[in-house]
N, C-alpha and C positions, 0 to 999 in steps of 0.2 A: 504494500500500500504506500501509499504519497507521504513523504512526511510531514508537509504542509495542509496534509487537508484544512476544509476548510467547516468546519465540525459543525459550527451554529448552521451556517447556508443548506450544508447539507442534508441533516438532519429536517431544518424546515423544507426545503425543498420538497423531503419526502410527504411532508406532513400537507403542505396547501397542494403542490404540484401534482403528487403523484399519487394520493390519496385514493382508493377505489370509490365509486358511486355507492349508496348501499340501496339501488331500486331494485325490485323483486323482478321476480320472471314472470310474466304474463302466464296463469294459470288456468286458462279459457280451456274447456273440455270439446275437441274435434270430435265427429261424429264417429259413431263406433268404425263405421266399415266408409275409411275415405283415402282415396288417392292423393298423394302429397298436391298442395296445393301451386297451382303458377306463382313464380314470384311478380308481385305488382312494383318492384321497390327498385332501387337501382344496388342495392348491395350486393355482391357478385357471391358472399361467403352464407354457408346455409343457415337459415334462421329456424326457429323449434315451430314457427309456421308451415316448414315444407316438409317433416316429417308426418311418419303414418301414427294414429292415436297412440298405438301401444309403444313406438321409438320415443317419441314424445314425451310420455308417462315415464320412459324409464330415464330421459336424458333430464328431465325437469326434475326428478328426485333424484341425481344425483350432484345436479345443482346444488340443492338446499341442503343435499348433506355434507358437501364437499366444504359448502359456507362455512356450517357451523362447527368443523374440524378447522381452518383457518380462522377462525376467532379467536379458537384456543392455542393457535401457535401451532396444532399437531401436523405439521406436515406430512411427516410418512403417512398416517388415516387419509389426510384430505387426497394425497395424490394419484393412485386407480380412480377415487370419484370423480377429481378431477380431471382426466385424462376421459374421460366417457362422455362429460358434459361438454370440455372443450372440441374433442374430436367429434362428438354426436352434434353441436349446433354450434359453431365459433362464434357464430352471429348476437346465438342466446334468441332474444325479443326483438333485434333490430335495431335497439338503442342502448342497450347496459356495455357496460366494456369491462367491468370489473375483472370475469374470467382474465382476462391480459393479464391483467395485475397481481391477482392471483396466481397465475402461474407462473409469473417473474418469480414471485415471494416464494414458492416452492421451489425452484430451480438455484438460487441465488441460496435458499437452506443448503441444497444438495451440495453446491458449491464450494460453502464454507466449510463442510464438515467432508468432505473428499480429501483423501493425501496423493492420489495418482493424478500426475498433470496432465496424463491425457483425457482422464473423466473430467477434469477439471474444465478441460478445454471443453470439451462434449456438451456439460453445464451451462457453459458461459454461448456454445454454437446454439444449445436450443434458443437460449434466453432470447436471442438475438432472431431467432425465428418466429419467435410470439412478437417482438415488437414489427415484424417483417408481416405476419396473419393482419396485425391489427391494423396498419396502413392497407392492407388489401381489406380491409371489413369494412372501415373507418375513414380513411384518408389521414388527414393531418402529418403527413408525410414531413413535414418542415420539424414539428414538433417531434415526435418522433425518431428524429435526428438529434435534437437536442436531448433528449431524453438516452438514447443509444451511448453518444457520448460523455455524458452526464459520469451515467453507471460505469461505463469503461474508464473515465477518469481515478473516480475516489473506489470502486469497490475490485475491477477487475483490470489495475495495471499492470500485474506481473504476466496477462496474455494481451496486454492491448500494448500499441504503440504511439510515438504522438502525433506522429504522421495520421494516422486515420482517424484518430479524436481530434486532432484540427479540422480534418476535413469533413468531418460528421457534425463541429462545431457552426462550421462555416457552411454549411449547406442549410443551418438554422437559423440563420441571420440574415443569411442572404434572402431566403424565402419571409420572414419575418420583419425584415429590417428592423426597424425602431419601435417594433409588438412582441420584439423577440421575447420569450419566458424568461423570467429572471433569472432561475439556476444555471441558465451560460452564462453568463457574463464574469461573475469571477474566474472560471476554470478560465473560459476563452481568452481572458484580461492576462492572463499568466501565460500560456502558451502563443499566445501572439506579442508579449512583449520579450519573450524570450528568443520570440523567432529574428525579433525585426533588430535586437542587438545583437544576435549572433550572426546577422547577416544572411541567413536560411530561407529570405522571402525579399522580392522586391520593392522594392520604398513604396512602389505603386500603392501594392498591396496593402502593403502596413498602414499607409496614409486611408484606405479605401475603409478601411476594418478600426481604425482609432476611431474614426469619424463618426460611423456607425455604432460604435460602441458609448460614446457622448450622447449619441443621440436616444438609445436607448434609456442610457442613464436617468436623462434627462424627462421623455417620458415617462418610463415608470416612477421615478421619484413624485411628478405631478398628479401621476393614476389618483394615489391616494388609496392604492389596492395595495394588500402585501406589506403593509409598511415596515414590519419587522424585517424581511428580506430585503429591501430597500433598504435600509437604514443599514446592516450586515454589509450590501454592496457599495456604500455611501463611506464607510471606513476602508475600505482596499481598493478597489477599481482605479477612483480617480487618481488617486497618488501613484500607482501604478503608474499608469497611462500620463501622468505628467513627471515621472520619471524620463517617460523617454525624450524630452525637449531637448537633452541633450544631441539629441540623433538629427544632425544637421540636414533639411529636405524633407522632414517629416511631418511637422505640422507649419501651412504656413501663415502668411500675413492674415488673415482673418483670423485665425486660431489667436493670434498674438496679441492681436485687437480686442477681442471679445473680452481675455486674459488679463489685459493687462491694461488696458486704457480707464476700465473704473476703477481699479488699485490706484492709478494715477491720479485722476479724478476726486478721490476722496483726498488726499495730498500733494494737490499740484504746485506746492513749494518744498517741499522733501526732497535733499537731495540724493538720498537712497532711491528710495521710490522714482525721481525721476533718471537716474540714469541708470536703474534697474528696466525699465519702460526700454526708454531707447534705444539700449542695445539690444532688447529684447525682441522690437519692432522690426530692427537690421536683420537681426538672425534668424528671423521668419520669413524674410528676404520680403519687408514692403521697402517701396520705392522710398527714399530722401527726400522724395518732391509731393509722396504723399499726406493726404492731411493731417493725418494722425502722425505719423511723423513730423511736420514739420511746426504743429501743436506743443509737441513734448521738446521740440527742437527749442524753443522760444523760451519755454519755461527751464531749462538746461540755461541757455544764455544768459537768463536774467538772475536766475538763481545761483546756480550753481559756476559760476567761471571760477577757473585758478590758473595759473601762470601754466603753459608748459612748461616740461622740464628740456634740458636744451640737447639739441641733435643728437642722432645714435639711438641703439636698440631699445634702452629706455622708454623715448620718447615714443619710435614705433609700436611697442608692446602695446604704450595707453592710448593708443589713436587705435588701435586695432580693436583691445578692449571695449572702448568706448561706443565704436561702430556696429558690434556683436560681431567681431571677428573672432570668437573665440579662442578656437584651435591654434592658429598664428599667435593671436598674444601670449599666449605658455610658451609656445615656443621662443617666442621674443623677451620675456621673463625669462627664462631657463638660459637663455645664450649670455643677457647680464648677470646673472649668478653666479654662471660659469667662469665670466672673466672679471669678475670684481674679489679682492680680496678683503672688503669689509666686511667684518659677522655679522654687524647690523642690517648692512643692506643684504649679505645673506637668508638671515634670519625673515626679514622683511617682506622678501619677494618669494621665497620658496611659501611663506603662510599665504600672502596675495594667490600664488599659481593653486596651493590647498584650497582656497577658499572660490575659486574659480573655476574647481573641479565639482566642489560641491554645491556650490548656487547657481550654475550656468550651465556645464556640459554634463553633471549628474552621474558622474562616475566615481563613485564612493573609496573604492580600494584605492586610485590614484590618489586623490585627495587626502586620505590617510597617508600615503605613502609623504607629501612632500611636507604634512601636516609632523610629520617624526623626523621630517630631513632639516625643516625651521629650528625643534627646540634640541638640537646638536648643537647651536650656536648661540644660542638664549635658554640656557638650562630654565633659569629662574622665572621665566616667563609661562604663566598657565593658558595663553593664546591657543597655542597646538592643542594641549589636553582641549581646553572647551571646544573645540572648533571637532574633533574627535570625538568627543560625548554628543556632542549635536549630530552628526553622520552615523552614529550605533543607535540613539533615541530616535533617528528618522527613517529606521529601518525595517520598523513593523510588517507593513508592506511589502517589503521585499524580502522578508526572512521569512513570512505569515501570512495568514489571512486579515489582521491589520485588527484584527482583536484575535482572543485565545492566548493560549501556550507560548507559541512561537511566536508570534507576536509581542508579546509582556513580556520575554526574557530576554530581551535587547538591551531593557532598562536596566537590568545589572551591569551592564560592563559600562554602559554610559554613563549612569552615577560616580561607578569607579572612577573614571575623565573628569567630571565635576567634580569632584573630592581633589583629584591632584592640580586640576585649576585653582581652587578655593586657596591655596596657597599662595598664590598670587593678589596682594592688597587691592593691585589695578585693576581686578574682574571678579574679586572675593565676593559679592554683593550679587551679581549677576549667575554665579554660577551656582550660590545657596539656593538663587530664585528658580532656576533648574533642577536641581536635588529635589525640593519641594513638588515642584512640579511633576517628574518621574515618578517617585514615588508612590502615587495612587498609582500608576498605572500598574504598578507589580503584579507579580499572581499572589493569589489568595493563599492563604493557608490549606485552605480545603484542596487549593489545586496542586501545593505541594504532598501534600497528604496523600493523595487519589496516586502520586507517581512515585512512592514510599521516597521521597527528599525530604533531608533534615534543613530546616531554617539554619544556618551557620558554616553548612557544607562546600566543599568544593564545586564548582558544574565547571563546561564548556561549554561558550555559548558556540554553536557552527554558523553555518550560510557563509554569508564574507567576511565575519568578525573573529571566527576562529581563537577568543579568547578565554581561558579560563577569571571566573568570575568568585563571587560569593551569593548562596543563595538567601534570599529575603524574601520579607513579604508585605505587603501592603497593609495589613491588620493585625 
């Protein structure tokens, strides 16, 4: 299984999404002595109307007994009843679908409690043929992809691949666009942000499938249906998905717009705020001459001017900076570092290139990496540690489903960073305000408890952080 699952979503998932109907079977008594009836209906699979009385009599009770064996969890009882009802009428009445479901639920039993991986797979081959019966009964074919992929995700990845749960993902979205069922969208948010940094899918794609994926966001948040699953996917998705800004081509000037123009808006004399905008506008690739550019451009001039600093790589780095040339300014950073033998300006421009790994191109482990190469030359300085606890606490996300387990256990190593910041008079204040902060987020005692961990113990946190920590707890 996944070690990220994503425990709340899927769980609910099961519970609103996947939930079987509980309507009865139509128990209308057909004339003793009658030939199966023509179907009037367009459903192609047999329904317990085109049987003969006594097939009928015997498939409709083994309906209602197959039921009340899966109430009780008893699968092995429910399964020959089951297998009589579904193979005697898949159709059932022509509108129940439960049987499907039902037979997942017993198949998915046999599954787990199988140790041959060829039965295993067997299990997992039917599973995949009842959701295959039920688009031939049914339709909803779009759904049902999403669904296929869903289960092959969190229950049957040691026989699925990610190859075909993308693409079972992606045949749900595409058919659905912005209706898509809620349960894609965290799995598909992970497998497509994975694809499109690892360069496994073209930018096309990736911009095609972000888009779509906001948009879905976006409606279901407004549905006002599901709100617990929405609120689940309202903690991972987006930060995900604005993880990737880093990925130069990916989202453009409209994205940056949307993003970033009422951030500015609410402080249009900040000059954070405003030359976080502008370069941000650049790197979305809107034009210089556009409005919104040249908007942010004025208030840059009047607010914010300060001398350049004078010719050489220096100078170029922050014209590059400035313009959202990212990539080039590290570079141009890195080549003054290289040749200056001041610590200070060491120390200075390797935390700038840290901090411009982590606010701008979104690449965490680089960012650590020059965030540890700065305080080689400024022991005493708690900059690098805070700037370090901020990239492990902004991790949730990306180690998790953005609550849970893996999610809250980020917050130990980051605290750690805050703590050896706090040593520092210059950022003492600011990084207690963190500490404080973190700290709800912890896990519970209950949930140290549930995974036999002692409060005071050693762990490792993994993902990118790969640190050992101390464990704690929020209570």
């Amino acid at each position: 299984m996944r070690s990220n699952k994503i425990i709340n979503l899927s769980a609910l998932a099961l519970l609103l999404a996947c939930s079987p109907k509980t309507a009865k079977v139509v128990e209308e008594k057909a004339p003793e002595i009658a030939p199966p009836v023509v179907k009037e209906d367009s459903n192609p699979c047999v329904t317990l109307d085109e049987l003969s009385s006594s097939k009928r009599d015997e498939v409709e009770t083994a309906y209602v007994l197959y039921k009340d064996h899966i109430k009780l969890k008893d699968y092995p009882a429910a399964f020959p009843l089951w297998q009589k009802a579904y193979y005697g009428a898949p159709a059932a009445n022509g509108s129940i679908k439960y049987q499907f479901e039902d037979g997942i639920k017993i198949y998915k039993n046999l599954y787990d409690n199988e140790t041959d991986e060829a039965l295993k797979q067997n299990h997992l081959d039917s599973i995949m043929s009842i959701y295959d019966k039920r688009v031939e009964c049914f339709g909803e074919a779009d759904y049902i992809a999403g669904r296929k992929a869903f289960d092959r995700y969190y229950y049957f990845s040691d026989h699925s691949n990610d190859e075909e749960i993308y693409t079972l993902f992606k045949q749900a979205i595409d058919g659905k666009q912005e209706k898509v069922d809620y349960f894609v969208i965290n799995p598909f948010t992970k497998l497509l942000s994975d694809k499109i940094i690892n360069e496994e899918i073209p930018l096309e794609e990736g911009r095609k499938y972000t888009t779509l994926l906001f948009q879905a966001i976006d409606y279901g948040t407004q549905s006002g249906k599901n709100t617990e699953a929405w609120d689940i996917i309202n903690d991972y998705a987006p930060a995900r998905l604005e993880n990737l800004e880093g990925i130069e081509g990916l989202y453009d000037c409209a994205y940056y717009e949307k993003k970033y123009l009422a951030l500015f808006r609410t402080a249009a004399t900040d000059c954070e705020v405003i030359n976080k905008t502008y370069g941000r506008l650049l790197w979305g690739g809107c034009a210089k001459d556009a409005p919104s550019v040249t908007e942010v451009a004025a208030a840059k001039q009047k607010n914010c001017y300060t001398p350049p600093p004078p010719d050489g790589p220096l100078k170029r780095a922050y014209n590059a900076y400035t313009e959202g040339r990212y990539k080039e300014a590290v570079q141009l950073f890195q080549e003054f570092v290289d040749n200056t033998e001041d610590t200070n300006k060491k120390f200075k421009y390797n935390l700038l290139i840290a901090k411009i790994y982590y606010g701008d191109i979104k690449n965490y482990p680089t960012s650590r990496k020059f965030a540890r190469e700065a305080a080689k030359y400024k022991p005493s300085s708690g900059e690098p540690y805070l700037l370090i606890g901020k990239l492990y606490a902004s991790s949730g996300p990306l180690c998790g489903p953005g609550r849970g387990w893996d999610s809250q256990i980020v917050t130990w190593p980051a605290i750690d960073k805050f703590e050896q910041a706090k040593s520092d008079p210059a950022i003492a204040e600011e990084a207690k305000k963190l500490i404080r902060t973190y700290k709800q987020y912890m896990p519970s005692k209950e949930d140290i408890f549930q995974r036999s961990i002692d409060a005071g113990s050693s762990y490792k946190v993994g993902c990118w952080i790969q640190e050992k920590t101390t464990v704690r707890t929020a209570n």
